[in-house]
C-alpha positions as CSV (number, residue, x, y, z in Angstrom):
1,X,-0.1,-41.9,17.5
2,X,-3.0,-40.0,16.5
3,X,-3.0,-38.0,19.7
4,X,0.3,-36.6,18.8
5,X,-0.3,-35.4,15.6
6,X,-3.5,-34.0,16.7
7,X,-1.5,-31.9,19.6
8,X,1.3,-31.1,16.8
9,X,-1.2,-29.7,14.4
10,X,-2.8,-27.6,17.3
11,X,0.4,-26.6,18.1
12,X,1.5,-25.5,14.9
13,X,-1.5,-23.5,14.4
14,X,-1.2,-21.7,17.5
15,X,2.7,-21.1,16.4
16,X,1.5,-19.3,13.1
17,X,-1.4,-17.5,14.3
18,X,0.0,-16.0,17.3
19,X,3.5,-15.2,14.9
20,X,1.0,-13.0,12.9
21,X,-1.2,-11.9,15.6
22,X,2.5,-10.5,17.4
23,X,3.7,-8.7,14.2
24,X,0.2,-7.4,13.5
25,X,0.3,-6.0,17.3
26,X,4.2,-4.7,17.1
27,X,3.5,-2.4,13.5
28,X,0.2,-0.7,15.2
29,X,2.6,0.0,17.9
30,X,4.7,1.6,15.8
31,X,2.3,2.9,13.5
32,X,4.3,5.9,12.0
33,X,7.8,4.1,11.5
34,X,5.5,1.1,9.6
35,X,3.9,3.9,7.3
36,X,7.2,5.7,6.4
37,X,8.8,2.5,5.7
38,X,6.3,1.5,3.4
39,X,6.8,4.7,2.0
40,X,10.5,4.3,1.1
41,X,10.0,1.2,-0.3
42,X,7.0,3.1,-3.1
43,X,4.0,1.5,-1.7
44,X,1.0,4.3,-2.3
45,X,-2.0,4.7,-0.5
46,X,-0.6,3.8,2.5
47,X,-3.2,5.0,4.3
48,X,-5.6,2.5,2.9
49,X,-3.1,-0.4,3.0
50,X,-1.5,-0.7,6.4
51,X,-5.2,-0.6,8.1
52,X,-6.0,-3.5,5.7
53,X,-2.7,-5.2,6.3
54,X,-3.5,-4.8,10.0
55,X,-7.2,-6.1,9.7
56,X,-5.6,-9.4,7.5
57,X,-3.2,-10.3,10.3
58,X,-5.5,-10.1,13.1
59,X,-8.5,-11.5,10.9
60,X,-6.6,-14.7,9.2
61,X,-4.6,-14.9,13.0
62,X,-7.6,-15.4,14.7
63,X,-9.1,-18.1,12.2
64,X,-6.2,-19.8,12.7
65,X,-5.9,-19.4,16.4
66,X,-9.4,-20.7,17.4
67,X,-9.8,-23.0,14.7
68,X,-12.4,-21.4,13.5
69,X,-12.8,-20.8,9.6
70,X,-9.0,-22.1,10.0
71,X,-8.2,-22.7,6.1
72,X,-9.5,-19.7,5.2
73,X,-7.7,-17.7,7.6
74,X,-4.6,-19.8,6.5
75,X,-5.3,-18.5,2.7
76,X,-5.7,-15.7,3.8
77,X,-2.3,-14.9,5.4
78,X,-0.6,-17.0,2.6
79,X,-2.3,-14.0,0.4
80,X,-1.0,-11.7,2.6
């Protein structure tokens, strides 16, 4: 029993860290349509905060990914 809810946990985490890994991959992509969105809805200095956003995702994604720092990363994208 305990082997299954190891393999469901590590599953889980790979799930949630790869979700933000993909999104954080898709907006620097589309880099430009991601800024003027964020500019419709009033965010300001979006040239400060969409390289931040993108550093969080890939940061807290990572942590999650290889385990390493995991609850941090975890707090980290709940933050986000």
């Amino acid at each position: 029993m305990q082997g299954i809810v190891s393999i469901l946990f590590l599953l889980g985490r790979l799930a949630i860290g790869a979700f933000f890994l993909w999104k954080a991959v898709e907006r620097m992509k589309h880099w430009h349509e991601t800024g003027e969105a964020l500019r419709k809805k009033g965010v300001s200095h979006i040239t400060y905060v969409l390289p931040a956003s993108m550093i969080i995702q890939v940061i807290g994604g990572l942590s999650v990914v290889l385990g390493i720092y995991a609850r941090g990363g975890a707090i980290l994208l709940l933050a986000f």
